[in-house]
Each structure stands twice: as C-alpha cells, then as structure tokens.
LUMZALUM-615785 format. One record per atom (N, C-alpha, C): residue number from 1; residue in one letter; atom name; x, z, y. Coordinates in steps of 0.05 Angstrom, whole numbers, plus 32768, in hexadecimal, padded with zeros to 4 digits. Layout:
! residues N
@k = NUM | r = a | a = CA | east = X | up = Z | north = Y
...
END
This chain:
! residues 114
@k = 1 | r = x | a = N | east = 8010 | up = 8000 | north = 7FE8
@k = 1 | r = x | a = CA | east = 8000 | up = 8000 | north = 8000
@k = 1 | r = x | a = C | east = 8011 | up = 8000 | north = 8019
@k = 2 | r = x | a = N | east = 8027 | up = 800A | north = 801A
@k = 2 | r = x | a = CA | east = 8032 | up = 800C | north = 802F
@k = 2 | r = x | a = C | east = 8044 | up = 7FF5 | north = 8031
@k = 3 | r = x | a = N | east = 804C | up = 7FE0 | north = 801B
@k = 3 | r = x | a = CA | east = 8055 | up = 7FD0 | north = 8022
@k = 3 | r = x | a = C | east = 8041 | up = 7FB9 | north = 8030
@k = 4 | r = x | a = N | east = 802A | up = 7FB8 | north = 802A
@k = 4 | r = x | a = CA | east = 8018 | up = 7F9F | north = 803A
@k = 4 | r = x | a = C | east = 8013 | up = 7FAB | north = 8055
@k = 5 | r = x | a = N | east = 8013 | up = 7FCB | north = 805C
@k = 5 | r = x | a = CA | east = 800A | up = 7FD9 | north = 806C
@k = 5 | r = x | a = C | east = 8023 | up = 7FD1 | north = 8082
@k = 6 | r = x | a = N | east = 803A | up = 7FD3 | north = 8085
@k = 6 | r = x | a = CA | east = 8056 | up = 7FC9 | north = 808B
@k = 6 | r = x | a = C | east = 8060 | up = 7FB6 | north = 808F
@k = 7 | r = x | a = N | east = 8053 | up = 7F99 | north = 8081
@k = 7 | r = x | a = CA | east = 8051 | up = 7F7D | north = 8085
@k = 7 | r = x | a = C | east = 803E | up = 7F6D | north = 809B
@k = 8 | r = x | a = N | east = 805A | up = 7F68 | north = 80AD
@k = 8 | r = x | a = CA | east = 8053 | up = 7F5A | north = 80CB
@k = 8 | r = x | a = C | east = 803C | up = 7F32 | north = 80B9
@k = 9 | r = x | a = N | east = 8054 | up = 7F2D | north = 80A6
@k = 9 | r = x | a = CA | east = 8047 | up = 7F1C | north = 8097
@k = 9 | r = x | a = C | east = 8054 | up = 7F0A | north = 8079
@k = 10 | r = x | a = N | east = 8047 | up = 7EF8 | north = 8078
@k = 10 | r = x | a = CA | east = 804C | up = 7EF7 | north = 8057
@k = 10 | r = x | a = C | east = 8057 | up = 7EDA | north = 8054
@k = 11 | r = x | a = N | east = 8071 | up = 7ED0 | north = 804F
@k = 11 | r = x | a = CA | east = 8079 | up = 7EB2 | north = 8056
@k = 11 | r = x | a = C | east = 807B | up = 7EAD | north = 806F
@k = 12 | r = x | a = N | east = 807A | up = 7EB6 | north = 807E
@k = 12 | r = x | a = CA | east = 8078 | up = 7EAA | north = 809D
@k = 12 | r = x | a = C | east = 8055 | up = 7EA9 | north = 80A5
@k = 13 | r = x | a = N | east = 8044 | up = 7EB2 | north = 8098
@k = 13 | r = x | a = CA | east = 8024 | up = 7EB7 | north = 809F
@k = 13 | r = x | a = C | east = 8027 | up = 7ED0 | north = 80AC
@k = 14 | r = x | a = N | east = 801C | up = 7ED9 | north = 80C3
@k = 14 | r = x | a = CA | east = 8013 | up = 7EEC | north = 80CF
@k = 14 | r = x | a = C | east = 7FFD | up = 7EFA | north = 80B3
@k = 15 | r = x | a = N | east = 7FFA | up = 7F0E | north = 80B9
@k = 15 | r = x | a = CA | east = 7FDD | up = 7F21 | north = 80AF
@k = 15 | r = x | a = C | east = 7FE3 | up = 7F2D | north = 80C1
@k = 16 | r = x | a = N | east = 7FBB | up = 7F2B | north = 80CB
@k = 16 | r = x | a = CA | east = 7FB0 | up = 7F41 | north = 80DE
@k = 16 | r = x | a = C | east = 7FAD | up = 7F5A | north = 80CC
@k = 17 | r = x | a = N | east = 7FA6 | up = 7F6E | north = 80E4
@k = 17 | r = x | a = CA | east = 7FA5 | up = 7F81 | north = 80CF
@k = 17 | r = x | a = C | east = 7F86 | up = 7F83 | north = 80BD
@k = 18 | r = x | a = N | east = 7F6E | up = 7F76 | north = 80C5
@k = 18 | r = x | a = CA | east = 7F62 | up = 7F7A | north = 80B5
@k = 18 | r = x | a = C | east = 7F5B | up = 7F6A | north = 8094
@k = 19 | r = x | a = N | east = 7F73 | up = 7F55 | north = 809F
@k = 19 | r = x | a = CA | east = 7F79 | up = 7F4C | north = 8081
@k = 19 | r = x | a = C | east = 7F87 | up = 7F62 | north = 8078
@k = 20 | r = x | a = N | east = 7F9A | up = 7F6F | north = 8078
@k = 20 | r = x | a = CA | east = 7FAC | up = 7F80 | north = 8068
@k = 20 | r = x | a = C | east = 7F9A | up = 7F92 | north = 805F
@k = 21 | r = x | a = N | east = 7F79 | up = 7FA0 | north = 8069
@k = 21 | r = x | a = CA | east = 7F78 | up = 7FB1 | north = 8056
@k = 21 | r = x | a = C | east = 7F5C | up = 7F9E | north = 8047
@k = 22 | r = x | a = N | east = 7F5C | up = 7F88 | north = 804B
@k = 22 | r = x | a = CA | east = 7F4D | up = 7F76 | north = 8039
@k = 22 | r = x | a = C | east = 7F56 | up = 7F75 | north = 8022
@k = 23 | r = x | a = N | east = 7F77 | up = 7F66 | north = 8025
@k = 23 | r = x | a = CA | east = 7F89 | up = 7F64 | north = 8018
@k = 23 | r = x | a = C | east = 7F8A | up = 7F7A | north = 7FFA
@k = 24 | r = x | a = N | east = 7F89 | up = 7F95 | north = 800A
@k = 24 | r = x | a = CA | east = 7F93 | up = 7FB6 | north = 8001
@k = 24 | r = x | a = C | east = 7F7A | up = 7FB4 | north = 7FE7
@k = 25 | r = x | a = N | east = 7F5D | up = 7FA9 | north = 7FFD
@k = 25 | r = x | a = CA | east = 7F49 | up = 7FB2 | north = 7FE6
@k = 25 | r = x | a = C | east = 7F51 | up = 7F9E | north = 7FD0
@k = 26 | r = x | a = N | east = 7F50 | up = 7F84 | north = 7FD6
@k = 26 | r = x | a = CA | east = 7F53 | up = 7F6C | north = 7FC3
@k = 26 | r = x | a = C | east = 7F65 | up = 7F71 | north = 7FA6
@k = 27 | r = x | a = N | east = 7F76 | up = 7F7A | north = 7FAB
@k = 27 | r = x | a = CA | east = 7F93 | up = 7F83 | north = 7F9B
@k = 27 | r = x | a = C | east = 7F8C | up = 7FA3 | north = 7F8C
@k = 28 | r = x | a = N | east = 7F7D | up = 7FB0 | north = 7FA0
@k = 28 | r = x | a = CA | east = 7F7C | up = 7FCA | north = 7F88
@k = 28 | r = x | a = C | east = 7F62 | up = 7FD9 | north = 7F83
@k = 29 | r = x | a = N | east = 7F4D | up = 7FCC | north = 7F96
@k = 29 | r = x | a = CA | east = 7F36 | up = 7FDE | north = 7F96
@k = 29 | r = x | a = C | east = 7F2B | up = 7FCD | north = 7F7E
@k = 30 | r = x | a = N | east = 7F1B | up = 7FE6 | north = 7F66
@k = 30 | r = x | a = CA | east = 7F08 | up = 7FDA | north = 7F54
@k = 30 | r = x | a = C | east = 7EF6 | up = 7FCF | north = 7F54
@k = 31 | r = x | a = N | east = 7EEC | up = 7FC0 | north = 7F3F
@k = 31 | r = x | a = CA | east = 7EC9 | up = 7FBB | north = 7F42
@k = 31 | r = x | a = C | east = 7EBB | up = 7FD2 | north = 7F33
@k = 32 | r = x | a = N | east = 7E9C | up = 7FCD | north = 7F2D
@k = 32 | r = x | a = CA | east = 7E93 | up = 7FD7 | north = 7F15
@k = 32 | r = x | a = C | east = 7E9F | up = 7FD7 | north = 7EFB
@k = 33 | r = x | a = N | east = 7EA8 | up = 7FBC | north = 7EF7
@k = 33 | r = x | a = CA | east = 7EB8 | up = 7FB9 | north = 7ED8
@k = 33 | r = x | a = C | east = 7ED1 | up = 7FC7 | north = 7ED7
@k = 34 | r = x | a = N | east = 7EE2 | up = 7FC9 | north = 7EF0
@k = 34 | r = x | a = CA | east = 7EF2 | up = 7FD7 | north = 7EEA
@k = 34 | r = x | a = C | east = 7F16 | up = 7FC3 | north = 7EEF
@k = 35 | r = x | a = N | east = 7F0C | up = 7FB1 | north = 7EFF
@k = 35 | r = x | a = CA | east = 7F1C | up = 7FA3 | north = 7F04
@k = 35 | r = x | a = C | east = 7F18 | up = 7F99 | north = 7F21
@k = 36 | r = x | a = N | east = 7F34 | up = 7F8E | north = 7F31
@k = 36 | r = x | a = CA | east = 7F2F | up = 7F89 | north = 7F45
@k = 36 | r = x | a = C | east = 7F27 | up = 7F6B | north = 7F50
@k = 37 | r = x | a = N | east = 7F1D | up = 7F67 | north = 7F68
@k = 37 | r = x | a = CA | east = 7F21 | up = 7F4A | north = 7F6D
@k = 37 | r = x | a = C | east = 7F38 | up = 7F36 | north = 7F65
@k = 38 | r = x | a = N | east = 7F4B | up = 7F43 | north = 7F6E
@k = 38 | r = x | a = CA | east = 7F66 | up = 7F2E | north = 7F6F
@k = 38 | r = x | a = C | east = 7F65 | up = 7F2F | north = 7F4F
@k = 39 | r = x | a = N | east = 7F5F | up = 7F3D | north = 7F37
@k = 39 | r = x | a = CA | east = 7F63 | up = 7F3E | north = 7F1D
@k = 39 | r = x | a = C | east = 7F4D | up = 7F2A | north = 7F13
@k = 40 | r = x | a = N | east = 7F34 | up = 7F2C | north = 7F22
@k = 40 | r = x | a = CA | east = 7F21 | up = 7F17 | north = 7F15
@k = 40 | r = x | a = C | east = 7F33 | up = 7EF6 | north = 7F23
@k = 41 | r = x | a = N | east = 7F34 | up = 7EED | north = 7F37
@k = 41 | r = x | a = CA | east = 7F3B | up = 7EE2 | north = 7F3E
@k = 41 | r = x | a = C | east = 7F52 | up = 7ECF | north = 7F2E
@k = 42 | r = x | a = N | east = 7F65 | up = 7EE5 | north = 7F25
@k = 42 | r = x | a = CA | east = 7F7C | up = 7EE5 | north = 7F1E
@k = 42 | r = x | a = C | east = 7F7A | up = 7ECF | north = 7F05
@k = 43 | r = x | a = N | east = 7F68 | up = 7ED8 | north = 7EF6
@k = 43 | r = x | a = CA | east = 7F5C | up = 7ED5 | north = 7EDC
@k = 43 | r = x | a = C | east = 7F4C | up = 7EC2 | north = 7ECF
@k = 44 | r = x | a = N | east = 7F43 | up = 7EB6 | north = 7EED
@k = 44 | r = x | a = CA | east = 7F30 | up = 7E95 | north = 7EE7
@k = 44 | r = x | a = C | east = 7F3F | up = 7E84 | north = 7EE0
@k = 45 | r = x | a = N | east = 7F5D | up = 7E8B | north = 7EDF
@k = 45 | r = x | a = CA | east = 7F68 | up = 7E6B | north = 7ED9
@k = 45 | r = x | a = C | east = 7F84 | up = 7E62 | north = 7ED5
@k = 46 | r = x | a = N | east = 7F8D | up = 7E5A | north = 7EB9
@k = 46 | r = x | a = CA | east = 7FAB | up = 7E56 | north = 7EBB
@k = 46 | r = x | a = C | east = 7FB1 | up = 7E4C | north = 7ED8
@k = 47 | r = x | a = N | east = 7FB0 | up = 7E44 | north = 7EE0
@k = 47 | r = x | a = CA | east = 7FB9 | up = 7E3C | north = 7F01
@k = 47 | r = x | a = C | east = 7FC5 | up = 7E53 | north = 7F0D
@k = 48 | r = x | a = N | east = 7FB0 | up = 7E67 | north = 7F15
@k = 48 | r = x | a = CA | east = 7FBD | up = 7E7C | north = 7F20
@k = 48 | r = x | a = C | east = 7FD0 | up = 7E8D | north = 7F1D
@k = 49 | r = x | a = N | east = 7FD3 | up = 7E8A | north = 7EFD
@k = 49 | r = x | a = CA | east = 7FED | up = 7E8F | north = 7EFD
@k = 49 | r = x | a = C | east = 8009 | up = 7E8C | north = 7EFF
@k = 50 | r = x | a = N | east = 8007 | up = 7E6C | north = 7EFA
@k = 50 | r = x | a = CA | east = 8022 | up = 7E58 | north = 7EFE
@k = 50 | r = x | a = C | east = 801E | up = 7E59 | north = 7F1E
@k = 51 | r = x | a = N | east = 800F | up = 7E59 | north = 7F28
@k = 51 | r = x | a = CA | east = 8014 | up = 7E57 | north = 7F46
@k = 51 | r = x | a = C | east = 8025 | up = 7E72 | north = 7F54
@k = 52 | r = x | a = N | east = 801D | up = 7E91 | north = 7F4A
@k = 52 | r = x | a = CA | east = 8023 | up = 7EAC | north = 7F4A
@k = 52 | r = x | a = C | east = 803A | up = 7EA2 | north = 7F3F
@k = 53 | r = x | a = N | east = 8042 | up = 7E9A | north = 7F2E
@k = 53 | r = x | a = CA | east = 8062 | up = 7E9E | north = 7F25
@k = 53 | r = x | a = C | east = 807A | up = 7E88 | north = 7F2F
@k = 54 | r = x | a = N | east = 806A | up = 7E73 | north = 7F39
@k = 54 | r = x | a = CA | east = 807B | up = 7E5F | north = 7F43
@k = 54 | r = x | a = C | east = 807B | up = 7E6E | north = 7F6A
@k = 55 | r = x | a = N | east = 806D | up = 7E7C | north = 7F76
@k = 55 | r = x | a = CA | east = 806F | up = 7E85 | north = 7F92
@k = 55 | r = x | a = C | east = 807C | up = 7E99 | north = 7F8A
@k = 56 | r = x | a = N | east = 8081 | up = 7EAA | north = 7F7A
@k = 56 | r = x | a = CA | east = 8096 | up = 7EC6 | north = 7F73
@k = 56 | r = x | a = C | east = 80A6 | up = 7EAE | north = 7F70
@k = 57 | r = x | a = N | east = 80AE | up = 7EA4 | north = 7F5C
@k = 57 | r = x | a = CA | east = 80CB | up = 7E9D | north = 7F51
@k = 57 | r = x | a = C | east = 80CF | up = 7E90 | north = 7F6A
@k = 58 | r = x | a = N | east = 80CB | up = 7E7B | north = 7F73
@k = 58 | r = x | a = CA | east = 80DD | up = 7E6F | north = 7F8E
@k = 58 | r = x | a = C | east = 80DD | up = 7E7F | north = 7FAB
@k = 59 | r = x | a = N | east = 80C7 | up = 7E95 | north = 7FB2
@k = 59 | r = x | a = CA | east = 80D2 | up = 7EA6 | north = 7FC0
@k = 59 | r = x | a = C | east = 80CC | up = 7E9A | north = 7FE1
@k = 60 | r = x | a = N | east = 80E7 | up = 7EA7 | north = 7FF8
@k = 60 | r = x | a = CA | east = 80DE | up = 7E95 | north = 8010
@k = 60 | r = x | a = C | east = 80E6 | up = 7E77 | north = 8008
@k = 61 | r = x | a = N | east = 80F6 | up = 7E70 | north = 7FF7
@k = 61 | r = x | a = CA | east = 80FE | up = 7E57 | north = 7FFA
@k = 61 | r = x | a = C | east = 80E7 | up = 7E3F | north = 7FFC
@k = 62 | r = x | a = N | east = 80CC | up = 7E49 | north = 7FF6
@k = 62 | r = x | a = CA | east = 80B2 | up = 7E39 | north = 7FE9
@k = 62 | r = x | a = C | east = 80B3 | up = 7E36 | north = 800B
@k = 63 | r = x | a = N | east = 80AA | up = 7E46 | north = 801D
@k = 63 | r = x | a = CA | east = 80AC | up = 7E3C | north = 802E
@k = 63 | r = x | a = C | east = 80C3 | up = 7E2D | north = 8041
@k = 64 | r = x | a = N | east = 80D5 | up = 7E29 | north = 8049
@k = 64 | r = x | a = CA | east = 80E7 | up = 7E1A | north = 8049
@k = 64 | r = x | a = C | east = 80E7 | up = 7DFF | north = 8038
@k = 65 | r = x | a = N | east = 80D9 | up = 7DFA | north = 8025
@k = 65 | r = x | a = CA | east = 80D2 | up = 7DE9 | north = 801B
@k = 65 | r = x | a = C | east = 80B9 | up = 7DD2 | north = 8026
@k = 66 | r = x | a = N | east = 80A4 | up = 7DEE | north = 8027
@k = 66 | r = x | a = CA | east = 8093 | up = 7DE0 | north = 8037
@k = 66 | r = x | a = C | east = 8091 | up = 7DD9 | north = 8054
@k = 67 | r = x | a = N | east = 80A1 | up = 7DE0 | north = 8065
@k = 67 | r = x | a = CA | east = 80A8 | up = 7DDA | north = 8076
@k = 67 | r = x | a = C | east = 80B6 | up = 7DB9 | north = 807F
@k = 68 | r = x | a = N | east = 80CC | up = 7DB8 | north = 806A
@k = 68 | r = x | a = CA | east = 80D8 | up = 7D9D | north = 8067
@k = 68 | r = x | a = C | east = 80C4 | up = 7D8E | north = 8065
@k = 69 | r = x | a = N | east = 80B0 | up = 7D93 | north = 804E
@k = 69 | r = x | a = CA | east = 80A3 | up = 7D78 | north = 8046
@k = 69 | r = x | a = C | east = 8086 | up = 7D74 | north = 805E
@k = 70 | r = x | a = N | east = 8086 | up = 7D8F | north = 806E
@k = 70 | r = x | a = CA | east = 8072 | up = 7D87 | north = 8089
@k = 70 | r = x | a = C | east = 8087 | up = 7D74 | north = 809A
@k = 71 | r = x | a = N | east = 8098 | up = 7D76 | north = 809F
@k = 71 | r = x | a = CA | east = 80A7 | up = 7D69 | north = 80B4
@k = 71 | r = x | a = C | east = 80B4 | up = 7D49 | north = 80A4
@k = 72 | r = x | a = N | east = 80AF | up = 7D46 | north = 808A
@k = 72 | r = x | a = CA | east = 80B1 | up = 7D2D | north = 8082
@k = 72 | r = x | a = C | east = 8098 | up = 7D1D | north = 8088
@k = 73 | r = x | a = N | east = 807C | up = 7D2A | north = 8083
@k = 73 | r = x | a = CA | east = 8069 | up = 7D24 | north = 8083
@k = 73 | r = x | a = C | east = 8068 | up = 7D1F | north = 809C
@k = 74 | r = x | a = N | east = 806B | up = 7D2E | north = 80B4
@k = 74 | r = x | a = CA | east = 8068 | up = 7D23 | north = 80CE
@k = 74 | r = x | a = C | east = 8078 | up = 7D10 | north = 80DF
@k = 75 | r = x | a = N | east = 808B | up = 7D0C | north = 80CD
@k = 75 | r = x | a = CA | east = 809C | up = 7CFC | north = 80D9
@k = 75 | r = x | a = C | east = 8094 | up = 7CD7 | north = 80D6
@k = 76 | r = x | a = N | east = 808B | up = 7CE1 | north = 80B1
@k = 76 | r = x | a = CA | east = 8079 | up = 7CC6 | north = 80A6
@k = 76 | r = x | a = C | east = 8067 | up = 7CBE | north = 80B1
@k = 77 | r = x | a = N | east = 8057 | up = 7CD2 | north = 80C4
@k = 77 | r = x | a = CA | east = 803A | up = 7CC3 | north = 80C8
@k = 77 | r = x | a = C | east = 8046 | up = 7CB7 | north = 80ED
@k = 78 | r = x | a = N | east = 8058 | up = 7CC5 | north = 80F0
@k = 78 | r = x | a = CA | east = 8064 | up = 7CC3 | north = 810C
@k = 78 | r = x | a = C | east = 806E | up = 7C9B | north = 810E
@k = 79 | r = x | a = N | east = 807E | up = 7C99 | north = 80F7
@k = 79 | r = x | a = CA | east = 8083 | up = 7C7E | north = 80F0
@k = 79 | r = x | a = C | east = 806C | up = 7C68 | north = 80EA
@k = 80 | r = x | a = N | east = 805D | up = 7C73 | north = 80E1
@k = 80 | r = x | a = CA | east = 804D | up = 7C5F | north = 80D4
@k = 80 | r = x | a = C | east = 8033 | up = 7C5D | north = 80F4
@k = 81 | r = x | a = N | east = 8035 | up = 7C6E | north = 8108
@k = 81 | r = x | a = CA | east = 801A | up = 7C71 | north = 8121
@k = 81 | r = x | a = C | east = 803A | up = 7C59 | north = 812D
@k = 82 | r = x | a = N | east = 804F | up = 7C61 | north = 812C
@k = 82 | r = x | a = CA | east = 805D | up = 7C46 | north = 813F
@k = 82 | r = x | a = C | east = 8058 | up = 7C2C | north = 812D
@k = 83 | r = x | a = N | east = 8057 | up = 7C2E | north = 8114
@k = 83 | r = x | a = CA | east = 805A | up = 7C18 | north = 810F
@k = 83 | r = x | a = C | east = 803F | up = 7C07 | north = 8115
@k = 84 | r = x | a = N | east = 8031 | up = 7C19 | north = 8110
@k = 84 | r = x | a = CA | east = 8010 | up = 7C04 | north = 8118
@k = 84 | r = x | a = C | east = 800C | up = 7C04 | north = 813A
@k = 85 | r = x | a = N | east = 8017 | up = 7C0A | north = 8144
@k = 85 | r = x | a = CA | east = 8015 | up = 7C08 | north = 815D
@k = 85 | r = x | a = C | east = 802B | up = 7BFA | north = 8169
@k = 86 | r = x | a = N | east = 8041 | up = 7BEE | north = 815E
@k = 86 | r = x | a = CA | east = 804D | up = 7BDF | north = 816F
@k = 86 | r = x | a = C | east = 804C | up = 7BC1 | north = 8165
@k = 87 | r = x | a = N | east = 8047 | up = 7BC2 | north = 814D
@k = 87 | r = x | a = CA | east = 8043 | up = 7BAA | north = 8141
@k = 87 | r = x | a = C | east = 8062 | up = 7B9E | north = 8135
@k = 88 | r = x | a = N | east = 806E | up = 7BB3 | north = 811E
@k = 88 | r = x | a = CA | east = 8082 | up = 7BAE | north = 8115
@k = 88 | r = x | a = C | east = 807A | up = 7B9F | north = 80FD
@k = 89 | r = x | a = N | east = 8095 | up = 7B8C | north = 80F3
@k = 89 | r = x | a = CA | east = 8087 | up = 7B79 | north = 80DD
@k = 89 | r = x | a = C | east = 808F | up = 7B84 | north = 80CC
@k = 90 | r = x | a = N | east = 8087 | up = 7B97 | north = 80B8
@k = 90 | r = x | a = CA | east = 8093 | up = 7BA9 | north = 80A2
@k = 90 | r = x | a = C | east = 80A5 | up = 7B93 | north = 808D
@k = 91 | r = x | a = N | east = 80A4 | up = 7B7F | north = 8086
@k = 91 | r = x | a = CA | east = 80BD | up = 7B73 | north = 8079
@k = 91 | r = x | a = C | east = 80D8 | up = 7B77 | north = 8088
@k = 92 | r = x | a = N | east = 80D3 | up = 7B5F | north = 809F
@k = 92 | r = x | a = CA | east = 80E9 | up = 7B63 | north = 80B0
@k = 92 | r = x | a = C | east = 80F6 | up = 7B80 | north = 80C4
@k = 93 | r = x | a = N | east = 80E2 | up = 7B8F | north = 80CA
@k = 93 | r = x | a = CA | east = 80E4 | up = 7BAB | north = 80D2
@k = 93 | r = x | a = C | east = 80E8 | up = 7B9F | north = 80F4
@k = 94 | r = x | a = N | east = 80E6 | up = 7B87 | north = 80F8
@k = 94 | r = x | a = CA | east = 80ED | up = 7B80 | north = 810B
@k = 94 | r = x | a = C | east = 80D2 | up = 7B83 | north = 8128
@k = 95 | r = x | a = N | east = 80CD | up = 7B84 | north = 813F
@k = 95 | r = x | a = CA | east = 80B9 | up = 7B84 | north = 814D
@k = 95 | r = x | a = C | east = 80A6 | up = 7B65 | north = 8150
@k = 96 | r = x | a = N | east = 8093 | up = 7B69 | north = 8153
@k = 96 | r = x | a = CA | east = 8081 | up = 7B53 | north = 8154
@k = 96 | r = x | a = C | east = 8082 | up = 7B55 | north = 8177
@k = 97 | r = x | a = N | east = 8085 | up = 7B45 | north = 8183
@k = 97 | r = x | a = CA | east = 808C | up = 7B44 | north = 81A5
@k = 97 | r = x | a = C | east = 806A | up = 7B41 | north = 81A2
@k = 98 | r = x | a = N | east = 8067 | up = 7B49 | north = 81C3
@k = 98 | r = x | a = CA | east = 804E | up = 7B55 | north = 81D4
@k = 98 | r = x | a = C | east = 8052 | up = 7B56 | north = 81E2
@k = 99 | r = x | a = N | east = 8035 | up = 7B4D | north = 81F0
@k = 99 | r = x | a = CA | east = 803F | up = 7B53 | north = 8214
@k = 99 | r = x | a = C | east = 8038 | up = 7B70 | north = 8214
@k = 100 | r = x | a = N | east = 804D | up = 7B84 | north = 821A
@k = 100 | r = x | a = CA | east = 8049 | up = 7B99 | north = 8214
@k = 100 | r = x | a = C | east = 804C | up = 7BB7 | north = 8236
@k = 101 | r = x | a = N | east = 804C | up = 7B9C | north = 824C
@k = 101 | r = x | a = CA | east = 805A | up = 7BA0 | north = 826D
@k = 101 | r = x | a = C | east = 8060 | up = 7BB1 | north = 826D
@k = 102 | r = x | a = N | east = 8079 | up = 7BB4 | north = 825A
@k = 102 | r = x | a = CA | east = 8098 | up = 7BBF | north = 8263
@k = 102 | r = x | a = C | east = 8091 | up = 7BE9 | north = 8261
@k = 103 | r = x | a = N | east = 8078 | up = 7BEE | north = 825E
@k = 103 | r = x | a = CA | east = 8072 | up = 7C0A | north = 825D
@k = 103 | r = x | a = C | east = 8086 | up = 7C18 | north = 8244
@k = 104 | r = x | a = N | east = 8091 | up = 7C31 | north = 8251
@k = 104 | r = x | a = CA | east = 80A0 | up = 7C3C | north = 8247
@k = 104 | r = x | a = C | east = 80A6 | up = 7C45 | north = 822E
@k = 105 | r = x | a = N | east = 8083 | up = 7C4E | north = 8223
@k = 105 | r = x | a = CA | east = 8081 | up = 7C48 | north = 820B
@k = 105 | r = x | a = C | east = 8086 | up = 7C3B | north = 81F6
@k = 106 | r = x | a = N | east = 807A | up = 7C26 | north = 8205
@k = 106 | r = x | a = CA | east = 808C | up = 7C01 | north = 81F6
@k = 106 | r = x | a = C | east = 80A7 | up = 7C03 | north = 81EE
@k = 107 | r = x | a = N | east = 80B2 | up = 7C08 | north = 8204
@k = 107 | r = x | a = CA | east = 80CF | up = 7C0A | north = 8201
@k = 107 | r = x | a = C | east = 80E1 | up = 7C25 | north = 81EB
@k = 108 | r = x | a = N | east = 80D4 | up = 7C37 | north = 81F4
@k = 108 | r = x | a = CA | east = 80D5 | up = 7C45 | north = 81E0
@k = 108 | r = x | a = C | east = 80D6 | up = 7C48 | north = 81BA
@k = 109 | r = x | a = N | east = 80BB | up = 7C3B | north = 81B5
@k = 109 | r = x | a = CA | east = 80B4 | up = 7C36 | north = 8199
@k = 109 | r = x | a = C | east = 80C1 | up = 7C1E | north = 818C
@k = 110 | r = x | a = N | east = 80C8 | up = 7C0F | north = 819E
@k = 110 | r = x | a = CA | east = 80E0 | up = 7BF2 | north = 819A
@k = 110 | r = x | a = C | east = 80F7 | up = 7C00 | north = 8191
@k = 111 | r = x | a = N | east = 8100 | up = 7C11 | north = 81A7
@k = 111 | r = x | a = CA | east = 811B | up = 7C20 | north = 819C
@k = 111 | r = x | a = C | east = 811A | up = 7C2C | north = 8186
@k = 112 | r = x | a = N | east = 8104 | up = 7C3B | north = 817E
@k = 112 | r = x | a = CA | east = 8107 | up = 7C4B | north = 816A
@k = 112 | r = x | a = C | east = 8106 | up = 7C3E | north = 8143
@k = 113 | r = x | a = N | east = 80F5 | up = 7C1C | north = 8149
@k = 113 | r = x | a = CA | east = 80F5 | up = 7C11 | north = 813D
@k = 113 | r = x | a = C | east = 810C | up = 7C01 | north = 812E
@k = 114 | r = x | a = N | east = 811F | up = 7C03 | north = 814A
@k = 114 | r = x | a = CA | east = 8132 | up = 7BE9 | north = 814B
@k = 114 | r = x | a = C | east = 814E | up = 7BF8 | north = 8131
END
C-alpha cells in the first residue's frame, strides 16, 4: 500500500490520487467470492498474463520502446502528408514542378524531399 500510496507515477503515467486508492481497492479489496477485481480480471484470459509478464520482464525499457516507435510513426505519417502534398513522384522520389508562388512552404518540403 505504501508503495502505490508513494508513486508520483507508473512508466512515465501520472496517477492522480484518486486512481491510487482505486488502484489500492482493485489489487486488494475482496468480493463476495472472495477474490479481488484485478484477480477476476486477471483470470479471463491467457492474454493477461503474457501481457503481465512481458511489462514485468522488459520493465522501463517497454517504454523507451514505445516511444521510438511513436516517433517513427510520426515521422512516417509526417513524410507521407509531404509527399501527397507536394506532388512527389514516388518512383523517381523526384518533385512533380507546380506553380507553387515561391511560398516558403513550397520551398521547404522541396528541400526536405530533395
């Protein structure tokens, strides 16, 4: 308890504090049967568990991971909004000329293509 109670946050997620004693119930308070949420939960499904053991075993590195592959991802869609917008010829990689009056932009996404 005092460790979630002491936790600013979890991976780089904030918890407010009324998640942490959501959290507190989720993890230890019973039901009727005699088990908790996070135990029913736990329990619907091989999944949850390879997922529980693959976020323990890799640790912070999962994040740092996911991080890279957001900033690949944004970088891809960054390329592909120039490419439909300047009118690059994806064989050649070369620019399709436009009257495009010389706006900085233009000039810009040319460079970045070139």
């Amino acid at each position: 308890m005092n460790e979630i109670k002491g936790m600013d946050s979890i991976y780089g997620i904030a918890i407010p504090e009324k998640d942490k004693k959501a959290l507190l119930e989720y993890i230890f308070k019973p039901n009727s049967k005699g088990v908790t949420k996070y135990q029913e939960d736990y329990a619907k499904s091989l999944k949850n568990l390879v997922t529980s053991a693959y976020f323990t075993m890799k640790g912070d590195s999962i994040i740092a991971i996911a991080k890279k592959e957001g900033k690949k991802d944004a970088i891809d869609n960054f390329k592909n909004t120039l490419t439909k917008n300047t009118g690059v010829n994806k064989r050649s990689k070369r620019m399709i000329e436009k009257d495009d009056n010389g706006s900085i932009w233009s000039t810009f996404t040319r460079q970045l293509r070139a």
